[in-house]
Structures are given as C-alpha cells and as structure tokens.
KOLKOL-814277 format. One line per 5 residues: for each residue x, y, z of N, C-alpha, C, O. Coordinates in steps of 0.05 Angstrom, whole numbers, plus 5000, padded with zeros to 4 digits. Each point is the difference from the previous one (the first is absolute). Layout:
# residues N
X Y Z X Y Z X Y Z X Y Z; ...
# end
This chain:
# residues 210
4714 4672 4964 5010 5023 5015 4985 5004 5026 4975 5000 4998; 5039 5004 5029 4990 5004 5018 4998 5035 5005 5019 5014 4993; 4957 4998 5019 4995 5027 4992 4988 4999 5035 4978 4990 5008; 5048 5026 5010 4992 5010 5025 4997 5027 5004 5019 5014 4992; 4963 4996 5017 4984 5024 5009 5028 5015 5025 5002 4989 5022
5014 5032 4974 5013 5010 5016 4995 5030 5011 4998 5016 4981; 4998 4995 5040 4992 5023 5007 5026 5019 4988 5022 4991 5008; 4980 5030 4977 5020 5015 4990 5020 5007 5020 5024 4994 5002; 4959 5023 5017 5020 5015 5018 5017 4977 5026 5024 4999 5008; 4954 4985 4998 5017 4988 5019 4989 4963 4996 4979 4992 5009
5041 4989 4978 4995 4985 4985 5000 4975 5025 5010 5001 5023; 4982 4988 4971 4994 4967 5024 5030 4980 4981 5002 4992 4977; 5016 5008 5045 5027 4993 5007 4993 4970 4981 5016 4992 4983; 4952 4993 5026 5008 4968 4996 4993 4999 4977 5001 4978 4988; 4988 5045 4998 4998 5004 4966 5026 5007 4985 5002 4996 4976
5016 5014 5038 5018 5014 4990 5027 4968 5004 5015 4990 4983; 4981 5004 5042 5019 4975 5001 4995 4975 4968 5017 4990 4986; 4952 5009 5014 4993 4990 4974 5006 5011 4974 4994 4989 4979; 5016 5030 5022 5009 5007 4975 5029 5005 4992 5011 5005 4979; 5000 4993 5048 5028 5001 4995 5016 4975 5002 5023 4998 4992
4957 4974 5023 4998 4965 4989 4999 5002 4973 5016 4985 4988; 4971 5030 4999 4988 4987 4971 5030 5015 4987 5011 4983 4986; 4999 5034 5015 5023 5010 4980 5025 4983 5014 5020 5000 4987; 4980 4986 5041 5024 4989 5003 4998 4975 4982 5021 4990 4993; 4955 5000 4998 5003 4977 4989 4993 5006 4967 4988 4987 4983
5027 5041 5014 5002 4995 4969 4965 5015 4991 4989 4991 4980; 5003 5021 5028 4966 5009 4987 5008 5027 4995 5022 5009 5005; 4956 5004 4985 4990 5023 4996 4976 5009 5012 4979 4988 5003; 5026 5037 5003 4974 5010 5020 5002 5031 4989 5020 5014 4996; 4949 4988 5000 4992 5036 4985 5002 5014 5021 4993 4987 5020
5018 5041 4987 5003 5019 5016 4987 5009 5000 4991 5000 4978; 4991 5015 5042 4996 5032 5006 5027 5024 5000 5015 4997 5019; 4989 5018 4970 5028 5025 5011 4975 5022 4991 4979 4996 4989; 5036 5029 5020 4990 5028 5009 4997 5009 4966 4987 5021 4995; 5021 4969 4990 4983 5009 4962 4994 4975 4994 4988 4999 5021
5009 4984 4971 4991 4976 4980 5002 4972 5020 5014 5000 5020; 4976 4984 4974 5007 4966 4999 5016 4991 4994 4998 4997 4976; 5030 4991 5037 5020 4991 4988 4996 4961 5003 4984 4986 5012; 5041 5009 4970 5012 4973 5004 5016 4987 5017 5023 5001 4992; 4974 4985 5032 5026 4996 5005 5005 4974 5001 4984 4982 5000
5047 5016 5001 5014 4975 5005 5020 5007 5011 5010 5022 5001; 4997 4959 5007 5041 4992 5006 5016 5013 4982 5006 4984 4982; 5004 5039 5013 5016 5011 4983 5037 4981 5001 5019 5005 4986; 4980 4976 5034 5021 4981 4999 4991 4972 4992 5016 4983 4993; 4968 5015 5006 4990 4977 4977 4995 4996 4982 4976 4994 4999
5041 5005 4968 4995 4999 4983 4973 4987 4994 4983 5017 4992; 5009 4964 5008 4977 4981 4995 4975 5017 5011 4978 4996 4989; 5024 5022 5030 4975 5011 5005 4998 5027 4989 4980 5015 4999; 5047 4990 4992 4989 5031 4989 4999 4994 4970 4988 5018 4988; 5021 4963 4996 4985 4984 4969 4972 4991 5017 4995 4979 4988
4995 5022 5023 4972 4995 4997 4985 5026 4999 4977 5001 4991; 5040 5025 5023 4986 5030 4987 5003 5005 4975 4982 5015 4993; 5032 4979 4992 5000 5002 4971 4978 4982 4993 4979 5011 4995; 5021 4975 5003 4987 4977 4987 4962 5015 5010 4980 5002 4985; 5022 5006 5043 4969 5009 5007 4991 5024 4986 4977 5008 4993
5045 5001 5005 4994 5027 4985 5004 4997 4967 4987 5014 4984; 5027 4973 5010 5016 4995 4964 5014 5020 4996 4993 5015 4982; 5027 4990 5032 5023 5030 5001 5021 4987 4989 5004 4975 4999; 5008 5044 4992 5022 4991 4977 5018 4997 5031 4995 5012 5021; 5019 4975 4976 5030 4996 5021 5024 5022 4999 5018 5003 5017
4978 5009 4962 5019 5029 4999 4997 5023 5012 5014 5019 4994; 4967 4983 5023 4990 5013 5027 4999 4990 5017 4990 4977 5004; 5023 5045 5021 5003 4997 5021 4980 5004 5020 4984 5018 4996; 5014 4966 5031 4977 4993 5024 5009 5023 5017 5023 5004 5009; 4960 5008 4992 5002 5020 5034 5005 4985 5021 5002 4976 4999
5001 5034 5018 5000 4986 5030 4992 5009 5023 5018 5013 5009; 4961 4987 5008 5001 5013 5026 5001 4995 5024 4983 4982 5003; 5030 5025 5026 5003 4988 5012 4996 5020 5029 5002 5025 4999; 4992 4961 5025 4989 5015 5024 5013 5027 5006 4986 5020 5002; 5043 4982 5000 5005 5024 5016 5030 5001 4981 5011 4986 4984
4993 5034 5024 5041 5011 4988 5009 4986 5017 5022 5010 5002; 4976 4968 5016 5017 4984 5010 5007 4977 4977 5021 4995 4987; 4958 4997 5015 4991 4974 4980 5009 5008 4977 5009 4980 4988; 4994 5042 4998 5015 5007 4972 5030 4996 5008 5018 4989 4987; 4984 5022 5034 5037 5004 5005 5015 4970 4998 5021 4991 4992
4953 4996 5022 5006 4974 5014 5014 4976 4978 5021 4988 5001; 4961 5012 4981 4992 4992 4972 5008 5002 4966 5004 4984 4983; 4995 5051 5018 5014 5002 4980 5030 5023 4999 5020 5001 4985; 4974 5011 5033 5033 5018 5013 5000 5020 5008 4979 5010 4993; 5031 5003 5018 5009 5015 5008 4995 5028 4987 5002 5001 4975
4992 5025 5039 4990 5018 4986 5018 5026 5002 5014 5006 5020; 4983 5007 4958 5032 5031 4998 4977 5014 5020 4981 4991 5011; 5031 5034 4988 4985 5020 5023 4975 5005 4984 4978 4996 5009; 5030 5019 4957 4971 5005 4990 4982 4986 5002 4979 5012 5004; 5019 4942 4996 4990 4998 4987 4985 4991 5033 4980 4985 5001
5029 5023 5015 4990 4989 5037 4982 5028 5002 4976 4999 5008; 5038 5027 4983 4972 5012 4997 4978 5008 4986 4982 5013 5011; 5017 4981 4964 4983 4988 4980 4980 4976 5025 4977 5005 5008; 5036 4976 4999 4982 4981 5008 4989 5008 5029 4977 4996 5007; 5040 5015 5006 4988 5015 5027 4974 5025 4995 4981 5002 5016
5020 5014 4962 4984 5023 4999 4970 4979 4978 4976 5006 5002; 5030 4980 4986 4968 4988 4984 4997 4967 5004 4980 4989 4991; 5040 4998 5021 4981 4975 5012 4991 5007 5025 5008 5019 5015; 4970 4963 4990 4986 4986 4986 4985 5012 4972 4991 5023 5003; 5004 4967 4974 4995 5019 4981 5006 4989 4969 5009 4979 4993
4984 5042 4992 4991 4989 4967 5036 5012 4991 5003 5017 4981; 5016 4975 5032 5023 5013 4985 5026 4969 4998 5009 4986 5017; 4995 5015 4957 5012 4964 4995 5026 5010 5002 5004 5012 4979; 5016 4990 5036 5029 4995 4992 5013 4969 4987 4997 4977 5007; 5023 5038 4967 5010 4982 4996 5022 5000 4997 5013 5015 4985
4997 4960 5038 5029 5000 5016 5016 4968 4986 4991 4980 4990; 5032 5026 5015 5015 4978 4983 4988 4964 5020 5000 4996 5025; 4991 4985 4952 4980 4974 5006 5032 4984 5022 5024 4999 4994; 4963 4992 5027 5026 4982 5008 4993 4975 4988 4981 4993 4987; 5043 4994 5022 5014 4967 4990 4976 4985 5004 4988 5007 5020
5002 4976 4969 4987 4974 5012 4971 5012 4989 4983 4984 4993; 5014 5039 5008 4962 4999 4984 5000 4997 4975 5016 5010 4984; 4958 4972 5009 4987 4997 4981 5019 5013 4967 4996 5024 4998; 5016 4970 4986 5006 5020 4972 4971 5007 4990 4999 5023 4992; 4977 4963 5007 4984 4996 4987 4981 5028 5014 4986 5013 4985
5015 4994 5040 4995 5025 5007 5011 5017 4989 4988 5015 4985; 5042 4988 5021 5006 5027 4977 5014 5004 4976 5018 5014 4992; 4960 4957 4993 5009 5000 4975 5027 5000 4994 5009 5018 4986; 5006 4964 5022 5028 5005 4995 5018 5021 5009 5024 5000 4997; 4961 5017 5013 5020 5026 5001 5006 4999 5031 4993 4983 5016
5019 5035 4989 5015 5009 5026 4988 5015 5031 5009 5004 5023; 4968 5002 4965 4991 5011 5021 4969 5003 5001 4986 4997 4979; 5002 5007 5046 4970 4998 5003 4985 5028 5008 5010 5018 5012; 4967 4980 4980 4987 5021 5017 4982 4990 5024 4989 4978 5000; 5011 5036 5016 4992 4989 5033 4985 5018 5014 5014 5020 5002
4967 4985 5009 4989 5017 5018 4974 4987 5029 4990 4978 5001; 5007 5040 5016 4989 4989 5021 4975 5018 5002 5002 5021 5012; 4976 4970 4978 4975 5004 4991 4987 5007 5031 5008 4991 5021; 4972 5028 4973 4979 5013 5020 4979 4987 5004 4983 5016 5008; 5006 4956 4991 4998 4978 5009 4999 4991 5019 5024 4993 5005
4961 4999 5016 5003 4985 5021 5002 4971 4994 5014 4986 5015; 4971 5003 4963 4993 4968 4992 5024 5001 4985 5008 4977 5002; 5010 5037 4980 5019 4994 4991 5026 4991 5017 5013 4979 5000; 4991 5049 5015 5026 4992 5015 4996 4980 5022 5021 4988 5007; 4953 5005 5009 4991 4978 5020 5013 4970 4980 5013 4983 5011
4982 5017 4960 5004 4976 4986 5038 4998 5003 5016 4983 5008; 4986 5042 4981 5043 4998 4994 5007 4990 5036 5007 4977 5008; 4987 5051 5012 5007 4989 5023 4994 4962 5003 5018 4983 5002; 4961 5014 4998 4995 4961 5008 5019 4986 4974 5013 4980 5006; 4987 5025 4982 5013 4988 4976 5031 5000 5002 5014 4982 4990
4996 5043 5029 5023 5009 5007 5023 5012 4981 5021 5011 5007; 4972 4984 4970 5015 5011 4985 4980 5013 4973 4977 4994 4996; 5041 5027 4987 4977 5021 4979 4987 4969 4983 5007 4977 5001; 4973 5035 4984 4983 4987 4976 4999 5019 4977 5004 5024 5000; 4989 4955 4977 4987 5018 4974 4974 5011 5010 4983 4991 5017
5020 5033 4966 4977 5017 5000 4984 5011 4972 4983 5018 4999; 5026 4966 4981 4990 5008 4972 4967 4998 4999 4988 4985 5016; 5000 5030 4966 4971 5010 5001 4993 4971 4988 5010 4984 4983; 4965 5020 5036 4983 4969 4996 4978 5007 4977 4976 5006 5004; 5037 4990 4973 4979 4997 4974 5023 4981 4978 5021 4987 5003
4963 5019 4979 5012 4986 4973 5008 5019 4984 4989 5021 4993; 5038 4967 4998 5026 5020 4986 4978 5022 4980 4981 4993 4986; 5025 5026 5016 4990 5015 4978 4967 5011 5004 4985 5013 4985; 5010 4973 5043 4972 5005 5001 4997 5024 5036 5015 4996 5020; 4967 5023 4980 5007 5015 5011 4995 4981 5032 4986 4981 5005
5033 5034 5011 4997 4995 5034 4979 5004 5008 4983 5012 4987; 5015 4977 5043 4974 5002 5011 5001 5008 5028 5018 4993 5015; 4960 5023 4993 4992 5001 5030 4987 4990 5016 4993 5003 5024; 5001 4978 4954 4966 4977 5021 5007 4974 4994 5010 4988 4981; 4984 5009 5038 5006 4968 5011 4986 4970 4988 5007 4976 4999
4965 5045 4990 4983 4981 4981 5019 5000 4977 5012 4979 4992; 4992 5039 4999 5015 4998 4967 5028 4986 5002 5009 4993 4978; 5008 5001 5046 5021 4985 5001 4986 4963 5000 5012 4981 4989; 4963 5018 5024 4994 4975 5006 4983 4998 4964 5004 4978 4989; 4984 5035 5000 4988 5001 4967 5032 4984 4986 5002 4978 4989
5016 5037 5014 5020 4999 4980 5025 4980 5001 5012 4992 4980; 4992 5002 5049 5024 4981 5008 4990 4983 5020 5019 4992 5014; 4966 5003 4991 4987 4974 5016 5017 4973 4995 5013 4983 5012; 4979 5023 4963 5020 4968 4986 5023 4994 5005 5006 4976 5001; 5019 5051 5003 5015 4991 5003 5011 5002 5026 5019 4985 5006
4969 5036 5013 5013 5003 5037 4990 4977 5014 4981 4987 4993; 5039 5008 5033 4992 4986 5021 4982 5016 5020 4987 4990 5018; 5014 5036 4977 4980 5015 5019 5007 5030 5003 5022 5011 4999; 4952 5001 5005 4991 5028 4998 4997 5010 5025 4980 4993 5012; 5037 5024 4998 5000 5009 5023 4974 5030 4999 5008 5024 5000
4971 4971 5000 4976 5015 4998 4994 5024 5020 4984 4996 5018; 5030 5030 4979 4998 5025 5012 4982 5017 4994 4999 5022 5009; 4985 4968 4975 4973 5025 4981 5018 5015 4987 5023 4992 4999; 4970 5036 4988 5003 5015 4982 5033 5008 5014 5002 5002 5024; 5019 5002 4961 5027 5020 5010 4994 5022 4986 4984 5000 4980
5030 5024 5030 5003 5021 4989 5002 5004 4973 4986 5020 4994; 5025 4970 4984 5003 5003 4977 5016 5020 4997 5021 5001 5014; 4972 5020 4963 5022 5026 5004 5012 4991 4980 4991 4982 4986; 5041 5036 5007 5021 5000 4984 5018 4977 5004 4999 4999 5024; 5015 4985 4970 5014 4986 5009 5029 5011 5013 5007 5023 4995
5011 4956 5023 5020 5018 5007 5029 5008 4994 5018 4984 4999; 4987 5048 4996 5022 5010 4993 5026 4974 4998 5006 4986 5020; 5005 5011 4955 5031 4983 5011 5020 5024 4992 4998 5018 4983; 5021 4977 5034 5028 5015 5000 5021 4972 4996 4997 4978 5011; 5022 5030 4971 5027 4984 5007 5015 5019 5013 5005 5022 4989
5003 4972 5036 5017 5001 5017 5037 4989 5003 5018 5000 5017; 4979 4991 4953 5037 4983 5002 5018 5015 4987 5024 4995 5002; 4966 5024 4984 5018 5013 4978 5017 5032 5018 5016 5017 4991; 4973 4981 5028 5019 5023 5018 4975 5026 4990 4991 5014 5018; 5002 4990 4960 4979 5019 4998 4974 4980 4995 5000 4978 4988
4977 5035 5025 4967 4991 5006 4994 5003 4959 5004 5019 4984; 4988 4958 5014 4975 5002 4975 4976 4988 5002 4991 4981 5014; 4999 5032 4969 4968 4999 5001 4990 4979 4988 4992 5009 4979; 5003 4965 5021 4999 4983 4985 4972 4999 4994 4996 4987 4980; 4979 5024 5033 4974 4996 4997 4984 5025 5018 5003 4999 5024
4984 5018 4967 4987 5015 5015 4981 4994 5009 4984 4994 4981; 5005 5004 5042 4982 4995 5016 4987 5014 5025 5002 5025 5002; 4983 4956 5023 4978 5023 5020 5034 5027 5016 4998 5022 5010; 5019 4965 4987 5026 5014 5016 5013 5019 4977 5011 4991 4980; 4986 5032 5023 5009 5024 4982 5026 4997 4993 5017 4992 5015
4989 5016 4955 5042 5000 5013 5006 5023 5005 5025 5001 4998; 4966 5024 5009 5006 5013 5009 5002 5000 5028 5019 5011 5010; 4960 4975 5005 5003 4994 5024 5017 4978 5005 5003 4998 5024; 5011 4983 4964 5029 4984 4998 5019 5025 5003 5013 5004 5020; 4987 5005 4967 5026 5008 4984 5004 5028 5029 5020 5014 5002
4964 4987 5009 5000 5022 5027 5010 4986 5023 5018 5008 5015; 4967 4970 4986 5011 4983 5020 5024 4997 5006 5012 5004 5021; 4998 4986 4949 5031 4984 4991 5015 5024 5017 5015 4998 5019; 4977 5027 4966 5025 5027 5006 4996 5010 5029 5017 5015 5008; 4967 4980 5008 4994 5008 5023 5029 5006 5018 4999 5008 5023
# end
C-alpha cells in the first residue's frame, strides 16, 4: 500500500491525479470525507468494487455509497433531480446528507446490491471531491474498516487494519468524525428516513416543504 500525506483543505493536484490513476486501473484507495474514512473504487467496475467486499468481508447484500464533486457530477451521472430533491441537495451539499435516487444503467449491481437505486452525496471535503472531480465521475464511499468492526477517523488505524488489501491511502490526518450522514430516499414521491444521522429530519423535512 502506497500511503501519501495530503493537506485536507487544499490537496496537491499530482497526489490527487495519483489516486484517481490508481482507481482507473481497477484499485482501491482509503478516503478522507468530512465523518469517517471511506473506500473507494470505480462504482462501474465490477472487479474493483468485489475487491471492497472482499477488503472489508461484507456480505454482498449491501449496498456502496457513492460520492461525487458537485450536483453537476450527480446529475451528470446518475440523473436528473425533482424540485425537492435539487433542494435537499442545494440547501446541505456539500455535506453529511446521502440521497437516495433511482441507480442508472451501466453501474456496478454489486454496488446496489441488486436493487434499483443508490445513495449518493457530495461530501464537505476538499480531498474527497478534488479525487471525484480528477476521477471525473462519482466513487464508492463505504467506511474504511472491517464488516462489523467499528469506523475510523485516523489514518493510522485504516493503515493497522487494511494495508493488506488497498493500493493506497490518501493520508489527511484526523477527519471530523461525528455522526455519520442522514440518508433520505428521495424516489417514492414522499422523503423517508432511511438512517438518522449529523442532518436532522426535521431539518429535511423543512427544507423539502419550503
């Protein structure tokens, strides 16, 4: 595992170009995002997102997050947004709030578990979205530990625990930690709460009606 030192707030481009080489050719690289350490890969490459399972030992009947630079890059990517769910994403991205919007054609099944749709959000992150932007399209974002074992905020304990199996550790020092972030499904015409987290649903659910 290669383990580069990245400044959080404003990340050096030829570290970031290196890490978005290593996921075009199929790797995995540990995140920094604004709560935990994630996983990422090519969420369109099967073969590299069975290597997050396999790093982590996650059952395959769960589904991969995804995050990606801006509400362009979501629209771009995975579709098009109703009015609620453009202001949902306009009032808390960048931010700990996951919408989950119907998965388009051609990604990964193995991300959303077979099913129909993903959750996606555009993290408060500078080293995160610098990676989706160079990368040009979203990535997995699932927490960088082992199934069943709790997440992490330090960068030592991703390199203790999964060394063996990443191509490289994009090394930001400590992230925020915190709650993890609020998901909403957004497809059903009414907002549900699928996970409570740092984003209130009461402050959703204000938004939505605004």
């Amino acid at each position: 595992m290669t383990r580069v030192v990245v400044d959080p707030a404003r990340p050096d481009p030829g570290a970031i170009a290196r890490a978005a080489a290593m996921l075009r050719e199929g790797g995995v690289v540990a995140i920094p995002t604004d709560t935990l350490y994630g996983l990422a890969a090519d969420p369109w490459n099967p073969a590299a997102v069975m290597r997050i399972f396999d790093i982590k030992g996650r059952e395959e009947d769960r589904a991969l997050p995804l995050v990606a630079a801006s509400v362009s890059q979501v629209t771009q990517w995975i579709g098009e947004m109703d009015i609620v769910t453009s202001r949902l994403a306009e009032r808390f991205w960048p931010g700990p709030l996951t919408l989950v919007m119907r998965a388009p054609t051609g990604l990964s099944l193995k991300v959303t578990a077979g099913g129909a749709t993903i959750g996606i959000r555009v993290p408060a992150h500078a080293v995160t979205r610098a990676l989706c932007a160079t990368f040009d399209r979203p990535i997995t974002a699932t927490s960088a530990n082992i199934s069943g074992h709790p997440a992490t905020d330090d960068p030592d304990g991703v390199a203790d625990r999964l060394s063996n199996g990443l191509d490289m550790l994009l090394d930001a020092g400590m992230t925020p930690g915190g709650p993890p972030s609020t998901i909403v499904d957004v497809t059903q015409g009414d907002l549900r709460l699928i996970r409570a987290g740092a984003v209130s649903w009461e402050d959703v659910n204000r938004c939505a009606q605004r």
